[in-house]
Chimera marker file (.cmm) of the C-alpha trace (Angstrom):
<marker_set name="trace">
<marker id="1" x="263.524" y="28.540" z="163.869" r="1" g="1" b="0" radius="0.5"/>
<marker id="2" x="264.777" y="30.544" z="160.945" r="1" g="1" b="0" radius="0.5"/>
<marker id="3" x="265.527" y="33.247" z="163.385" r="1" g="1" b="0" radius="0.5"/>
<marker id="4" x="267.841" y="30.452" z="165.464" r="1" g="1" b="0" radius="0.5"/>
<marker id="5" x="269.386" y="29.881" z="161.839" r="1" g="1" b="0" radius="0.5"/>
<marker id="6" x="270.229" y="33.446" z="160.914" r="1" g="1" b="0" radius="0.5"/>
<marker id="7" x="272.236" y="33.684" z="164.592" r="1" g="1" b="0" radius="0.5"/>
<marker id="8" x="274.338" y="30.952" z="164.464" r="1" g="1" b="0" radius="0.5"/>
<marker id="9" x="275.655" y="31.785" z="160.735" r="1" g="1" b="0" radius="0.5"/>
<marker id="10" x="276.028" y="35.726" z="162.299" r="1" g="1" b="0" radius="0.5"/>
<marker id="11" x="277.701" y="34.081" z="165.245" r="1" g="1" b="0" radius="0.5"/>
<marker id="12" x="279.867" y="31.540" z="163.156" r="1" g="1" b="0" radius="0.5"/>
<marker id="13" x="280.987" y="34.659" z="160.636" r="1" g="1" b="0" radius="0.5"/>
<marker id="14" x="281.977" y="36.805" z="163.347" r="1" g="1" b="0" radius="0.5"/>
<marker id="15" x="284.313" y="34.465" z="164.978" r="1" g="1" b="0" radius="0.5"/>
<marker id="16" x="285.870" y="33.566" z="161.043" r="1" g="1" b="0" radius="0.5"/>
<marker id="17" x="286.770" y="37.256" z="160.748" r="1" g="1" b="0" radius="0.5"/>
<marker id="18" x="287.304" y="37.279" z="164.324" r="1" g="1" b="0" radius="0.5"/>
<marker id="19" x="290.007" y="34.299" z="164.217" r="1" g="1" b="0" radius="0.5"/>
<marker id="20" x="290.980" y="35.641" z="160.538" r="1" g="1" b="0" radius="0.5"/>
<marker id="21" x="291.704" y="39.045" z="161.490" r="1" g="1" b="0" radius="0.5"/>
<marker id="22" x="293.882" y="38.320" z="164.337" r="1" g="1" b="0" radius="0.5"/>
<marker id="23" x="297.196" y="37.123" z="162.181" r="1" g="1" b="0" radius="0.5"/>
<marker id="24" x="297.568" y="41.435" z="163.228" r="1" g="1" b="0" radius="0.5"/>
<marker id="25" x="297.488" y="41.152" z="166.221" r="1" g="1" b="0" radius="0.5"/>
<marker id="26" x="299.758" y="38.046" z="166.733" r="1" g="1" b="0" radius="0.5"/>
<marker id="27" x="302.268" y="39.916" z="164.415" r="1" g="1" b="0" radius="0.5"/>
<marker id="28" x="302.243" y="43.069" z="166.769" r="1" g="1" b="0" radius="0.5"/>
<marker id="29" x="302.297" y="41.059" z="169.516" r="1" g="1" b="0" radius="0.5"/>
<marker id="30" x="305.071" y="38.847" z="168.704" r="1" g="1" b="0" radius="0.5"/>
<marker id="31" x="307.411" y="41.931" z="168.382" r="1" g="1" b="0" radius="0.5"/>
<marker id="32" x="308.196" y="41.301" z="164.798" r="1" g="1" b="0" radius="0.5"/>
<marker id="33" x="310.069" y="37.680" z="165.896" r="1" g="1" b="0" radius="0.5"/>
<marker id="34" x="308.511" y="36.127" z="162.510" r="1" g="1" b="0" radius="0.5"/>
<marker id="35" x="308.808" y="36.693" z="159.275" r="1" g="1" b="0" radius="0.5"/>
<marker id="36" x="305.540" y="37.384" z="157.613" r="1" g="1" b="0" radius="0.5"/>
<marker id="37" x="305.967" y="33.664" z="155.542" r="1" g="1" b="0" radius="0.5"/>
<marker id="38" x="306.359" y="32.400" z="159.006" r="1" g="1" b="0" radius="0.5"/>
<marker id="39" x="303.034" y="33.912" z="160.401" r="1" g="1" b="0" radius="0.5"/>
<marker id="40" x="301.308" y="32.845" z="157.373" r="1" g="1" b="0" radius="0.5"/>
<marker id="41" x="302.487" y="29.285" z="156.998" r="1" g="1" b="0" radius="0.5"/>
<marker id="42" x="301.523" y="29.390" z="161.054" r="1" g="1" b="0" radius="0.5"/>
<marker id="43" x="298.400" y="30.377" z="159.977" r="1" g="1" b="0" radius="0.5"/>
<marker id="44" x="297.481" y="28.399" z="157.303" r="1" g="1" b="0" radius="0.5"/>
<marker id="45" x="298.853" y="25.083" z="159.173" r="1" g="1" b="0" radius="0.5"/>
<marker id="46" x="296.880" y="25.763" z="161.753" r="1" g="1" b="0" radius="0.5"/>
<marker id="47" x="293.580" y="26.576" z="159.743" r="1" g="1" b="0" radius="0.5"/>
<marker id="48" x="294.391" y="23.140" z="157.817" r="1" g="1" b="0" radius="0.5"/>
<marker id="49" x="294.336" y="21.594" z="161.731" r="1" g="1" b="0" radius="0.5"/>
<marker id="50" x="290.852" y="22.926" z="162.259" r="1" g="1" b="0" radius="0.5"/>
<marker id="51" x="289.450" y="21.817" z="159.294" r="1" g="1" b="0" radius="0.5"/>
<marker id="52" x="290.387" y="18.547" z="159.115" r="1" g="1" b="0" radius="0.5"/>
<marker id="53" x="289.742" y="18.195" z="162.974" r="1" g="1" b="0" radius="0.5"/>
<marker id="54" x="285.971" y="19.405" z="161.972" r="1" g="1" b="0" radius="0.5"/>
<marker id="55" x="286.061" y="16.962" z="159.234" r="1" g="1" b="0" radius="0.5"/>
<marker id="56" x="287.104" y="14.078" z="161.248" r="1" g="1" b="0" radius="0.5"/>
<marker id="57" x="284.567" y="14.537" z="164.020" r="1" g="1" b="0" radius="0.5"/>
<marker id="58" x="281.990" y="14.737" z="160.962" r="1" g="1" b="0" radius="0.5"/>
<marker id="59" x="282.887" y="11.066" z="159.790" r="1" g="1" b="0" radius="0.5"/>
<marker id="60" x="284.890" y="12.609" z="156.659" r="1" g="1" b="0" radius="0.5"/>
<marker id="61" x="287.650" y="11.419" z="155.251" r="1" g="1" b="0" radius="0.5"/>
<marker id="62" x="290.422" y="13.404" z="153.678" r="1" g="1" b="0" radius="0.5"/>
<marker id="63" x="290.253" y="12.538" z="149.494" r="1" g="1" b="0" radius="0.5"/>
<marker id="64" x="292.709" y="10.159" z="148.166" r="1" g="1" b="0" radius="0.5"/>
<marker id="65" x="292.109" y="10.444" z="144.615" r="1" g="1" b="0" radius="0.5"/>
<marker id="66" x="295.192" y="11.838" z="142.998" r="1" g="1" b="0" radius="0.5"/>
<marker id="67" x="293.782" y="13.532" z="140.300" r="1" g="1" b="0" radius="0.5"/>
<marker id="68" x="291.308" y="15.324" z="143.028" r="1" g="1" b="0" radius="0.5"/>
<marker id="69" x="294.536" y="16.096" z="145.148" r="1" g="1" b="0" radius="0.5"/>
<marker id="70" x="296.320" y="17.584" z="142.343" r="1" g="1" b="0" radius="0.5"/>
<marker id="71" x="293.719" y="19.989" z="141.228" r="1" g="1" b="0" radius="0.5"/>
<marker id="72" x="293.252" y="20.928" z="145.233" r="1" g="1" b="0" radius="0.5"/>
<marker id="73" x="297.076" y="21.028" z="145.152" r="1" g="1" b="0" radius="0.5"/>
<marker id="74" x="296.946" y="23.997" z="142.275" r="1" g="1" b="0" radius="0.5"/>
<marker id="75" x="294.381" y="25.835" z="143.709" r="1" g="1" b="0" radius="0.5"/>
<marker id="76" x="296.132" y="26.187" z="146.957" r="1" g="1" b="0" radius="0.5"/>
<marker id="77" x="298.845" y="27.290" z="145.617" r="1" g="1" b="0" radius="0.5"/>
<marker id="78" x="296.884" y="29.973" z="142.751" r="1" g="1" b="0" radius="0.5"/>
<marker id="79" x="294.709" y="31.151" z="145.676" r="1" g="1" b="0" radius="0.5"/>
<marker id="80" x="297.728" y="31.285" z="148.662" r="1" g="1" b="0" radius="0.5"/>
<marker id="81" x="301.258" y="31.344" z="147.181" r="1" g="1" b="0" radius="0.5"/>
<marker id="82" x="300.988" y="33.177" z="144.026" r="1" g="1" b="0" radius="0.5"/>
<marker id="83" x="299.234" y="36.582" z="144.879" r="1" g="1" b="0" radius="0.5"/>
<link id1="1" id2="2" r="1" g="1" b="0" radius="0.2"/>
<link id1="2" id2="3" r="1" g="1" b="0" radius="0.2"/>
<link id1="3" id2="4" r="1" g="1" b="0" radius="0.2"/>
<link id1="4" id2="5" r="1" g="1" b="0" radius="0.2"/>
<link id1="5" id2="6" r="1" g="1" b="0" radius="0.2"/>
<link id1="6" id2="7" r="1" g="1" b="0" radius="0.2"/>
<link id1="7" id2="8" r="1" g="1" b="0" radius="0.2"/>
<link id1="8" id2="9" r="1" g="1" b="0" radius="0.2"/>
<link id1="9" id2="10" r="1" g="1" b="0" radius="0.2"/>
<link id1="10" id2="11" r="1" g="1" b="0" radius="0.2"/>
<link id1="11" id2="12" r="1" g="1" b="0" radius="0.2"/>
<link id1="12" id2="13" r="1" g="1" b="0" radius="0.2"/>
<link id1="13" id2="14" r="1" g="1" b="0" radius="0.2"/>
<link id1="14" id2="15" r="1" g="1" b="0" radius="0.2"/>
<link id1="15" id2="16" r="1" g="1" b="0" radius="0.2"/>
<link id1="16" id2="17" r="1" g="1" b="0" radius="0.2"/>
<link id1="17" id2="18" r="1" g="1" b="0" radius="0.2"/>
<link id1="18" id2="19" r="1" g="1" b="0" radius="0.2"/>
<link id1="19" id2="20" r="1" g="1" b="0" radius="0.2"/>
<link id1="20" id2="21" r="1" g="1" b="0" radius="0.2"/>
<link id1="21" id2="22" r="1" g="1" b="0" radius="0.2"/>
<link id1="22" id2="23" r="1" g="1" b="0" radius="0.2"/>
<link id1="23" id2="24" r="1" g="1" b="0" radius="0.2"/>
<link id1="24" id2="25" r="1" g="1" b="0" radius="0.2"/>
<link id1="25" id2="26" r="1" g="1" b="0" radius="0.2"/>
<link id1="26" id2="27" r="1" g="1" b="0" radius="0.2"/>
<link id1="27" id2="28" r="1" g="1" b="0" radius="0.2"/>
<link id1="28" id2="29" r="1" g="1" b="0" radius="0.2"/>
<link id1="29" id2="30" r="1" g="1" b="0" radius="0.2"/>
<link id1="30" id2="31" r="1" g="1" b="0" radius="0.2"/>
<link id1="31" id2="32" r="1" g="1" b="0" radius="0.2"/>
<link id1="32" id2="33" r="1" g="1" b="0" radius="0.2"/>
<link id1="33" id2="34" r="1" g="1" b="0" radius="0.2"/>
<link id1="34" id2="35" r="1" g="1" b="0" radius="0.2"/>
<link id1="35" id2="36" r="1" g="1" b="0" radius="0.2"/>
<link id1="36" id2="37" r="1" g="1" b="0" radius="0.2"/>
<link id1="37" id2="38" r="1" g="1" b="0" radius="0.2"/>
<link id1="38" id2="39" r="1" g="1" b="0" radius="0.2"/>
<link id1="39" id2="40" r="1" g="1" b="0" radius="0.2"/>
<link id1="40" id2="41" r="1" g="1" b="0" radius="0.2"/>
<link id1="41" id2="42" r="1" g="1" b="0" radius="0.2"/>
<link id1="42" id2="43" r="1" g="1" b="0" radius="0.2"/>
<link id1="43" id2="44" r="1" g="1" b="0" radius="0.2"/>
<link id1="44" id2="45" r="1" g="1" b="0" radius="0.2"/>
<link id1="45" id2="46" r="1" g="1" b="0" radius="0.2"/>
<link id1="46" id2="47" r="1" g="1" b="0" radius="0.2"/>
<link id1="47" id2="48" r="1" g="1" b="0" radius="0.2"/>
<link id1="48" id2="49" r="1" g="1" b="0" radius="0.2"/>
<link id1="49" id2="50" r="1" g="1" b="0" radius="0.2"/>
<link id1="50" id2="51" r="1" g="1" b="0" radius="0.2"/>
<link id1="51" id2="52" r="1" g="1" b="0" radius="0.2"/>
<link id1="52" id2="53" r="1" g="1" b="0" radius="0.2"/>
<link id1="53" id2="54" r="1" g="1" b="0" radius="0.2"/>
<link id1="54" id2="55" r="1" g="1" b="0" radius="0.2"/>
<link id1="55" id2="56" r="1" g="1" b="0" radius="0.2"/>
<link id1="56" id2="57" r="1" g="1" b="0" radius="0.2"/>
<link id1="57" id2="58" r="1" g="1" b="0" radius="0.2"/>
<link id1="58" id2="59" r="1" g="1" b="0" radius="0.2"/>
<link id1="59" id2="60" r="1" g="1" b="0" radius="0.2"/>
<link id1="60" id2="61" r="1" g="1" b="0" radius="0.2"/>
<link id1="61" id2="62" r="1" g="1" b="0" radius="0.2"/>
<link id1="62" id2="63" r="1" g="1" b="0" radius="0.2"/>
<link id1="63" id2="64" r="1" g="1" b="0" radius="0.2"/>
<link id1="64" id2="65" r="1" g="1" b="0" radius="0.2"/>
<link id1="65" id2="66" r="1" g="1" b="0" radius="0.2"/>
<link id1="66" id2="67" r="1" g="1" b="0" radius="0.2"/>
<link id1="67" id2="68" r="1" g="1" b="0" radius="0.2"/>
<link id1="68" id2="69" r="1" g="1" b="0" radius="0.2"/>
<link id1="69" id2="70" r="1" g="1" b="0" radius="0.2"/>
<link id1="70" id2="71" r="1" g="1" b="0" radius="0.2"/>
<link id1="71" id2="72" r="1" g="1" b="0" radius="0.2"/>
<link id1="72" id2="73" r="1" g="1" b="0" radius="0.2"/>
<link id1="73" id2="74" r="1" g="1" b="0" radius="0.2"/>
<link id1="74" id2="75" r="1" g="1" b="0" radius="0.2"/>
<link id1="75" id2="76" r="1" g="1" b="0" radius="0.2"/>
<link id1="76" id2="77" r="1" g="1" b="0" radius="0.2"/>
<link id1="77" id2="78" r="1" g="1" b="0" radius="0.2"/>
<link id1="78" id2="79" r="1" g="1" b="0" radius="0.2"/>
<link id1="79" id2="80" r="1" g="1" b="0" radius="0.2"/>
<link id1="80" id2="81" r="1" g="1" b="0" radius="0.2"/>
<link id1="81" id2="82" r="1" g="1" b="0" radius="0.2"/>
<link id1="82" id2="83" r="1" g="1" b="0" radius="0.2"/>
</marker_set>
């Protein structure tokens, strides 16, 4: 069982830096059309689509607390924007 465990995180990595790793690729292969803000707000937007689509069909709810939403709010924005 363990084994079955250790596969499907292996599995579930691979396609993160798999799906991660691509932005590259997209960039080559859309001939330099975007910007590179444009490929990453692409990029993000669509990573925010997949998590709250995972979310959803997991019975979660997005937060509504403001304070919460705030502090997400900042880290987004120290962890993406910033650097």
């Amino acid at each position: 069982m363990r084994a079955r465990h250790e596969i499907g995180r292996a599995a579930a990595l691979s396609g993160l830096s798999l799906l991660w790793g691509s932005v590259f690729l997209w960039i080559k292969i859309s001939g330099y059309g975007f910007s590179p803000v444009e490929m990453v707000f692409v990029r993000l937007v669509l990573g925010a689509a997949m998590l709250m689509a995972t979310g959803l069909s997991r019975g979660q709810r997005p937060p509504r607390d403001r304070k919460l939403l705030g502090h997400m709010a900042l880290a987004a924005l120290l962890g993406n924007a910033v650097p």
